[in-house]
Each structure stands twice: as C-alpha cells, then as structure tokens.
C-alpha positions, 0 to 999 in steps of 0.5 A, spaced: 378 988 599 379 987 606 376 982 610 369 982 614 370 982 621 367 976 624 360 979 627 358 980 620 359 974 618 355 972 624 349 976 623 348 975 616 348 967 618 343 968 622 339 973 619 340 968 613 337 962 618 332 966 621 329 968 613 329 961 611 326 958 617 321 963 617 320 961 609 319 953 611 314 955 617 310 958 611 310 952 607 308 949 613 302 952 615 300 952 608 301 944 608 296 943 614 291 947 612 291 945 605 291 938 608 285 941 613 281 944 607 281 937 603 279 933 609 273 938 610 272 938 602 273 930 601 271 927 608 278 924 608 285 924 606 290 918 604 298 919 607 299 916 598 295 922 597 298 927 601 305 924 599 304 925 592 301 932 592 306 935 597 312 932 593 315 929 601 316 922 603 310 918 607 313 919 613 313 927 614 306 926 613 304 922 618 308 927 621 304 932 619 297 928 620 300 926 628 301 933 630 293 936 627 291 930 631 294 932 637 291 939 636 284 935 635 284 937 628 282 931 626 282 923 627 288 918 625 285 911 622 289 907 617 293 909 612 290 916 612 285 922 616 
C-alpha cells in the first residue's frame, strides 16, 4: 500500500474540519431558535432551564443569552431572559 501524498491528507483534514464545523453552526442555530421559541411561548427562560434542555454547562448559555441580547433579541435580567 503506498502512502498518500501529503496534499491529501491536507484536503481531507480540511474538509473533515469544514464538515464539522458546519454541523456545530446548525446545532447552533437550532439552540438559539429553540431558546427564541420558548422565550416567546413562555415570556421567559431560565439559564437552569436551558442547561438541563441542551445537555451544556450554564456558561455556554449566558453565552448564548449575551449574543441574542447583542442582536436585541431579547433582554438578559438574573438568572435568565
């Protein structure tokens, strides 16, 4: 068996990194509108909440809340939106 010629072994990684990065925007997109669509159905969303539903540590969701915030999407106040 010969070995690949180290182009090719580039362009799988970076289509293997494209891929996956590609996969965690969708998952992404699909977090904040879920966490958009339970803030309009409910009025509100607690970080607790939205930990425990996505299976991610608190921080990532005040992440996620900071970054809706920042598009006016919704308004931040203690422990949740």
């Amino acid at each position: 068996m010969c070995a690949r010629p180290k182009y090719e072994s580039l362009v799988l990684f970076i289509w293997k990194f494209y891929h996956t990065f590609a996969h965690v925007q969708k998952i992404y997109s699909l977090e904040l509108h879920k966490i958009l669509e339970m803030l309009d159905e409910n009025g509100r969303v607690s970080v607790n909440e939205l930990s425990e539903l996505f299976g991610v540590s608190s921080v990532i969701i005040r992440n996620d809340l900071t970054e809706l915030e920042k598009k006016d999407l919704l308004t931040r106040v203690h422990g949740g939106a």
